[in-house]
C-alpha positions as CSV (number, residue, x, y, z in Angstrom):
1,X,22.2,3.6,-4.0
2,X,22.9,1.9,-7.6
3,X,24.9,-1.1,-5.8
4,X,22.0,-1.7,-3.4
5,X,19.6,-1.9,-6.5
6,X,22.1,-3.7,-8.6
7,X,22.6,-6.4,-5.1
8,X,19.4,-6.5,-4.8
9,X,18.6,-7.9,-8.4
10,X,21.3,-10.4,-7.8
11,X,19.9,-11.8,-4.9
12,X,16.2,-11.5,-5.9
13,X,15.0,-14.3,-8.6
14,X,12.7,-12.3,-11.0
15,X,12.3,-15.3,-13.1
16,X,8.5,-16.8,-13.4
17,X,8.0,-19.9,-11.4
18,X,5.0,-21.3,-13.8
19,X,6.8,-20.9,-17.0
20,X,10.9,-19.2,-16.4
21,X,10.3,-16.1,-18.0
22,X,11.9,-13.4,-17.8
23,X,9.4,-10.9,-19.2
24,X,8.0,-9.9,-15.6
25,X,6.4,-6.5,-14.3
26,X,5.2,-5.4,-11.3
27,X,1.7,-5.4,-10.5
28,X,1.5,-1.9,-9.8
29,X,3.2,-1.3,-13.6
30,X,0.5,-3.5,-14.4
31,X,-2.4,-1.2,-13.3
32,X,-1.3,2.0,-13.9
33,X,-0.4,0.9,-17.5
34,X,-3.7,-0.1,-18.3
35,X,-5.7,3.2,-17.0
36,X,-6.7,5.5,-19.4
37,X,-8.3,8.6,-18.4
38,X,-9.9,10.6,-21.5
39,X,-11.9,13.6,-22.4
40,X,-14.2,14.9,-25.4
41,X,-16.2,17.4,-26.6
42,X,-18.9,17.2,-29.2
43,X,-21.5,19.8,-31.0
44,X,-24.2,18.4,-33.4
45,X,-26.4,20.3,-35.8
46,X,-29.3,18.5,-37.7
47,X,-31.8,20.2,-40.0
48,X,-35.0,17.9,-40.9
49,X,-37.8,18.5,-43.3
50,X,-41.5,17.2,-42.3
51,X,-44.9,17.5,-42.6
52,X,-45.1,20.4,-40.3
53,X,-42.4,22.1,-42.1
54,X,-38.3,22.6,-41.5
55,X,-36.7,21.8,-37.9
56,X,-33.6,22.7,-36.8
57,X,-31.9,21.0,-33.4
58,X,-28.5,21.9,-32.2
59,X,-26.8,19.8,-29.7
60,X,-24.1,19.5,-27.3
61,X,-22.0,16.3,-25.2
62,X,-19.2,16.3,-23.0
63,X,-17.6,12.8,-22.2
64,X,-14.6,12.1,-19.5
65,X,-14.1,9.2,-18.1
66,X,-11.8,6.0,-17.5
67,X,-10.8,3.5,-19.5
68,X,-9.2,0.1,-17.8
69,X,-7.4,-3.0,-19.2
70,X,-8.5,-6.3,-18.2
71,X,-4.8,-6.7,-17.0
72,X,-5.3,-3.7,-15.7
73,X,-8.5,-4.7,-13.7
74,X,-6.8,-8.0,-12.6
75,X,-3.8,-6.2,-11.2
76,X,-6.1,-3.6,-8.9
77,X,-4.1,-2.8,-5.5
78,X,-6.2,-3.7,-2.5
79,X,-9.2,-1.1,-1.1
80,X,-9.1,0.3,1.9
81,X,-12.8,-1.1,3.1
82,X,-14.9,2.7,3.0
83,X,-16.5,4.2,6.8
84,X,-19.3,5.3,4.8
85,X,-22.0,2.3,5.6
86,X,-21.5,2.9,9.5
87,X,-21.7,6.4,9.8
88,X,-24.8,6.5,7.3
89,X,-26.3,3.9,9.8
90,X,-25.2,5.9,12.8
91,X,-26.5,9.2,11.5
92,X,-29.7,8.0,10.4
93,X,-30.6,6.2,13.3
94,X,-29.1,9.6,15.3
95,X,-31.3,12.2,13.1
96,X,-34.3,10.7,11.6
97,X,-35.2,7.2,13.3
98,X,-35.0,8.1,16.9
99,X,-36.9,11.9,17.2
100,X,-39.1,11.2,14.1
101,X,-40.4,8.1,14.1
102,X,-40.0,7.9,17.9
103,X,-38.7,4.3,17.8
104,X,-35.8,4.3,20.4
105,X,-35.0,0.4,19.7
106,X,-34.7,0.8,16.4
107,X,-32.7,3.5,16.3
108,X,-30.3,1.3,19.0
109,X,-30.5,-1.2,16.8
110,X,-29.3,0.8,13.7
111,X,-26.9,2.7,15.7
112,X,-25.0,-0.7,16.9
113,X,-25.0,-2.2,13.9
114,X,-23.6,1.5,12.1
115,X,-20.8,0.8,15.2
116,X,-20.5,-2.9,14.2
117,X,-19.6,-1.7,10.3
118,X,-17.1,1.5,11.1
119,X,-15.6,-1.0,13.9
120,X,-14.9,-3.4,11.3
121,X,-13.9,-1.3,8.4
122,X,-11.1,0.5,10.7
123,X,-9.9,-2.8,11.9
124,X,-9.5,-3.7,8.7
125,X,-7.8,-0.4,7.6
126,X,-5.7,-0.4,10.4
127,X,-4.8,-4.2,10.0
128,X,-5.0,-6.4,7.3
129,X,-5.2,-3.6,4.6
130,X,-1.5,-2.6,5.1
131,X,-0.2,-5.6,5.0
132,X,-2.3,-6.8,1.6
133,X,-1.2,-3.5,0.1
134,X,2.8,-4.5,0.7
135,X,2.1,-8.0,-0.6
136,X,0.8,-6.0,-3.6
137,X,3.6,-4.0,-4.0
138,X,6.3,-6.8,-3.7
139,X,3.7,-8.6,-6.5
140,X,5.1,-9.3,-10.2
141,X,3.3,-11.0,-12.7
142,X,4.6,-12.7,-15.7
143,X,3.7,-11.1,-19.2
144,X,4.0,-14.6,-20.8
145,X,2.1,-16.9,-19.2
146,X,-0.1,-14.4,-16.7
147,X,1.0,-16.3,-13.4
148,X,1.2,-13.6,-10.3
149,X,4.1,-14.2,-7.7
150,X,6.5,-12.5,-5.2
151,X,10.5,-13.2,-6.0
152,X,12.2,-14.7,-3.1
153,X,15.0,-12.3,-1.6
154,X,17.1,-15.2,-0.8
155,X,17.0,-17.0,-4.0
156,X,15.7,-19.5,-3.2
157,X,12.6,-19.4,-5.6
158,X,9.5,-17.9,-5.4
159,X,6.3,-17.7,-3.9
160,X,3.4,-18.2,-6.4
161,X,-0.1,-15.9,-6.3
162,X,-3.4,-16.6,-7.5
163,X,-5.0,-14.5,-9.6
């Protein structure tokens, strides 16, 4: 395994093509580098004295969250696109529009255009998303000068990115 890595690397040009650098990382080192999850507790006490005499308050916060990089952010993988839009439109025109408000053509209408959306979104999924997220993965970008490209296996340069 370490002489197919170690073949690899000589046959692969890791070098930036904008400026010759060296200093490159994958784009998904890029990402997951720059996501910071967090957490934190807090209690507060306060005593105040007023016209209508001492108040006390007591308080409590919880924070958790996400933090991202801008490189981070620039170096997102590609999204699935989500099946929610189309089966919300599907339900809705299945359940309310139809036996509600007793419009049958506009729940056909919402129900073909729910269709249109999930049709869409699994072609996509099915199609173009793979493919986008193995360009991603095969993705470096260059820590000096920012430039995002995919080495050529051949050696024979590289193919540059736009980010």
């Amino acid at each position: 395994m370490h002489a197919v890595v170690c073949l690899e690397r000589v046959l692969m040009s890791l070098d930036c093509p904008g400026c010759g650098s060296d200093n490159v990382r994958r784009l998904s080192l890029v990402y997951e580098d720059g996501l910071h999850a967090f957490a934190g507790d807090g209690r507060d006490a306060a005593v105040a004295l007023g016209t209508p005499g001492l108040g006390v308050q007591l308080g409590s916060s919880k924070a958790r969250g996400t933090i991202q990089t801008a490189a981070s952010a620039i170096a997102t993988p590609p999204a699935r696109h989500s099946y929610r839009p189309g089966l919300f439109l599907m339900i809705i025109a299945l359940a309310l529009v139809g036996p509600i408000l007793g419009s049958r053509l506009v729940a056909l209408a919402l129900f073909l255009l729910g269709a249109v959306l999930l049709g869409r979104a699994v072609r996509y999924n099915r199609t173009i998303w793979p493919d986008d997220l193995l360009r991603w993965r095969a993705t470096f970008r260059c820590q000096r000068c920012g430039r995002s490209f995919i080495p050529a296996t051949d050696g024979g340069g590289s193919f540059g990115i736009s980010s």
